[in-house]
N, C-alpha and C positions, 0 to 999 in steps of 0.2 A: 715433512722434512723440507727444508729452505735449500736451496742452489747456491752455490758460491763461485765466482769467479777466483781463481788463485793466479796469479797473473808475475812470473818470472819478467823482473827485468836486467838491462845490462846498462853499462853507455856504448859508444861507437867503436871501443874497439874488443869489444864480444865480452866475456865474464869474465874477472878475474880468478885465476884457478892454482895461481901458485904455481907452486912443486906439482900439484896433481895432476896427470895426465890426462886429456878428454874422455879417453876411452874407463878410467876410473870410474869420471863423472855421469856418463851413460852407463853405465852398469847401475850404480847407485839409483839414477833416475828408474830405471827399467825395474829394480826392485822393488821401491816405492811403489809406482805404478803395480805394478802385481800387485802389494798388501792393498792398495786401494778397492782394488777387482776382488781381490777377496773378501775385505771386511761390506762390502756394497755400497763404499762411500764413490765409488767411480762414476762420471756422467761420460765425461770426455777432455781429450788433453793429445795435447799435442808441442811440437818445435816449429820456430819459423825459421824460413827464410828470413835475411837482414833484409834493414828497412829499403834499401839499395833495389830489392825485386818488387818493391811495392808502386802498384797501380791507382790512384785517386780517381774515382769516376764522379761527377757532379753531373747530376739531372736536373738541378734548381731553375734553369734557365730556359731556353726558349732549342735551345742545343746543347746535346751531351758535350760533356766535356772529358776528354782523359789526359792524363798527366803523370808521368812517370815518378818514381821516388816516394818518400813516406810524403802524409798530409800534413802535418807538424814537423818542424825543423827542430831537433832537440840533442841532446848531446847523452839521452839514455832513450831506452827504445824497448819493447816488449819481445824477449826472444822467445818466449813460449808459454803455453799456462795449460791450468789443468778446470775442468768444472766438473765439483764435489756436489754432493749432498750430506749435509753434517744438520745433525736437531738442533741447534746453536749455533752462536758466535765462539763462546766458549770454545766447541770441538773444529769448529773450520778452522779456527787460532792456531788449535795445535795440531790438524793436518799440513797447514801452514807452516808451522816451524820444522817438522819432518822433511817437506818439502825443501823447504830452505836447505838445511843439511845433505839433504841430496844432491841438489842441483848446484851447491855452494856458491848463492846469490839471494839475496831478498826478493822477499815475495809478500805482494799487494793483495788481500782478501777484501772482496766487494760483493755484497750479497748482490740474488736479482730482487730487480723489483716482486711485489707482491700485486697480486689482483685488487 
C-alpha cells in the first residue's frame, strides 16, 4: 500500500464554513477520522495551529537561524491534514473527497515518495 498525504487547506482567514457551526465541522472530522481507524486506511492526522505560531529554523549557514511566522508568505495556508494508506490513487482520490466533505474545504492528495 502507498502513503498519501491529504493535506487541508484554508486562506488567512481560517475556512470558510458558512451557516455551519465549527463544532458541526469537528464532529464530521472526528467521524471521518474513526471510519478511517476502522477501515486501516489511518497513518496519522491531525489540526494546526495558524501559520502565526509557526517557527522557521535554517541550519544552512555557518549559525542557526530562527524566525518567527510561516516560511512562505501566502494568502492560503495548511490547516491540517491526514496520512492514509490507500492501494491507489484511485482510493486515496476518494478518501480525499470524504474528507473534503468533512472538513468542508479542499483537500491536496500527494503520494510519498517511493524507495
Amino acid at each position: 500500500m502507498t502513503q498519501y498525504l491529504l493535506s487541508v487547506h484554508h486562506d488567512e482567514n481560517g475556512p470558510d464554513l458558512g451557516d455551519t457551526p465549527i463544532e458541526t465541522v469537528f464532529a464530521q472530522v472526528d467521524a471521518f477520522n474513526k471510519e478511517l481507524m476502522a477501515n486501516g486506511s489511518w497513518v496519522f492526522g491531525g489540526g494546526l495551529e495558524p501559520p502565526t505560531a509557526a517557527t522557521v529554523v535554517d541550519a544552512t549557514g555557518t549559525e542557526v537561524l530562527m524566525t518567527d511566522g510561516p516560511y512562505t508568505e501566502t494568502k492560503e495556508y495548511m490547516g491540517g491534514f491526514w496520512i492514509v494508506e490507500a492501494p491507489d490513487l484511485d482510493a486515496a482520490l476518494e478518501i480525499a473527497r470524504r474528507g473534503s466533505v468533512a472538513c468542508l474545504g479542499p483537500v491536496e492528495v500527494r503520494p510519498f515518495q517511493s524507495e
